[in-house]
C-alpha positions in Angstrom: 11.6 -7.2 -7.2 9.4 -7.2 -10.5 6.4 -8.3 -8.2 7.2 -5.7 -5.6 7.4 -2.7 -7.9 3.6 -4.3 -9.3 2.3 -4.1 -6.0 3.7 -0.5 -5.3 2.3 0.2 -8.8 -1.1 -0.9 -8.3 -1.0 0.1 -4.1 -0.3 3.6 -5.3 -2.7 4.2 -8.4 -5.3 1.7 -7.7 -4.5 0.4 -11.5 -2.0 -2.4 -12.8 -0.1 -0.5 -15.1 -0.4 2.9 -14.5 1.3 6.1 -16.0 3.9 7.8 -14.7 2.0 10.8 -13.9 -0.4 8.5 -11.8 1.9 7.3 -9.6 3.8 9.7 -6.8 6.7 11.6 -8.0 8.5 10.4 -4.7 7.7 6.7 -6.2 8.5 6.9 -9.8 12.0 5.9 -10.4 11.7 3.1 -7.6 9.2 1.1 -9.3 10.2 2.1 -13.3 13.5 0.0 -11.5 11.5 -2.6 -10.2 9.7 -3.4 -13.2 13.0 -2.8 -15.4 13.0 -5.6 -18.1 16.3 -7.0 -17.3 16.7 -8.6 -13.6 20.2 -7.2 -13.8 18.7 -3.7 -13.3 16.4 -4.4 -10.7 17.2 -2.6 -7.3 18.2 -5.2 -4.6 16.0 -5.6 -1.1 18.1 -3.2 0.7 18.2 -0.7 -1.7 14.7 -0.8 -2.1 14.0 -0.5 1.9 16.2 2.8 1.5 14.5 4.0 -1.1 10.9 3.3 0.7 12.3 4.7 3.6 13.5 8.3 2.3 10.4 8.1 0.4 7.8 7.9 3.2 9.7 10.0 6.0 12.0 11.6 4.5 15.8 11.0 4.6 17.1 9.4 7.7 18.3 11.6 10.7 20.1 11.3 14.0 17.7 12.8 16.6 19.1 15.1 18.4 20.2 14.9 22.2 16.7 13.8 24.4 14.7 13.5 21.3 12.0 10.8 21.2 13.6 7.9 19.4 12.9 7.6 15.5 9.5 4.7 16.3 7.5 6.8 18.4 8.1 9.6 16.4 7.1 7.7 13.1 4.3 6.5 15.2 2.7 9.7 15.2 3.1 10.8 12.0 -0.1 9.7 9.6 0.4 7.3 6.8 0.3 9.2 3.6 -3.3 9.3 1.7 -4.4 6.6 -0.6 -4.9 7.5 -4.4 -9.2 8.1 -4.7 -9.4 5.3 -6.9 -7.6 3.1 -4.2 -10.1 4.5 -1.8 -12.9 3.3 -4.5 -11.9 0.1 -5.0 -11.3 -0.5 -1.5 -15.1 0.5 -1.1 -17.2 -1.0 -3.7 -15.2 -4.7 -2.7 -16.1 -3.6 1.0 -19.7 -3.3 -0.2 -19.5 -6.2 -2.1 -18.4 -8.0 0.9 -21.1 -7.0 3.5 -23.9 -7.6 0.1 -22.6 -10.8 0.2 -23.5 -11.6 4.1 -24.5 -15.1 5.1 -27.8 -16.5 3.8 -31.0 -15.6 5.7 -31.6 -18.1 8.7 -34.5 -20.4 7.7 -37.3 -20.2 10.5 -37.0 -22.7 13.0 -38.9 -25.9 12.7 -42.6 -25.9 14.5 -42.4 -27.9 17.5 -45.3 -30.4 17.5 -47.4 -31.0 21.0 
């Protein structure tokens, strides 16, 4: 769980240890319990899956009578925005990438006649 509260940490600041006032309210107290010092007072799996899940959409409801069922509706629904400095990193390494393209193709050797 410490891992997985590291990578919601860093997924939702863009930093490795961020503040509290960096990350989103809605995530706060999920990963300060992920990253707890003590194992003992880590969240389990499941309880972390209901905490994502109220987090993102909201608390779960029944649909009502001839509603669309609950995956095409989360299907529609955007994912939330990425922090700016997610968006930056995510950018300058996507730059670095295509900078970073194969070597130039050596000219073809003369054919001799």
């Amino acid at each position: 769980m410490f891992a997985l509260g590291a990578v919601l940490a860093y997924a939702a600041s863009g930093h490795t240890v961020p503040e509290q006032s960096e990350l989103p309210p809605g995530l706060r107290r999920l990963v300060a319990s992920c990253l707890a010092r003590d194992p003992a007072d880590r969240p389990s799996a499941p309880e972390v899956l209901r905490a994502l899940s109220t987090t993102t959409t909201g608390p779960a409801q029944t649909p009502a009578a001839g509603a669309a069922p609950a995956a095409t509706v989360l299907d529609e629904q955007a994912p939330p925005p990425l922090p700016g400095r997610v968006v930056a990193a995510l950018a300058a390494q996507s730059a670095e990438l295509l900078a970073s393209e194969l070597p130039a193709a050596r000219p073809a050797p003369q054919k001799v006649h």
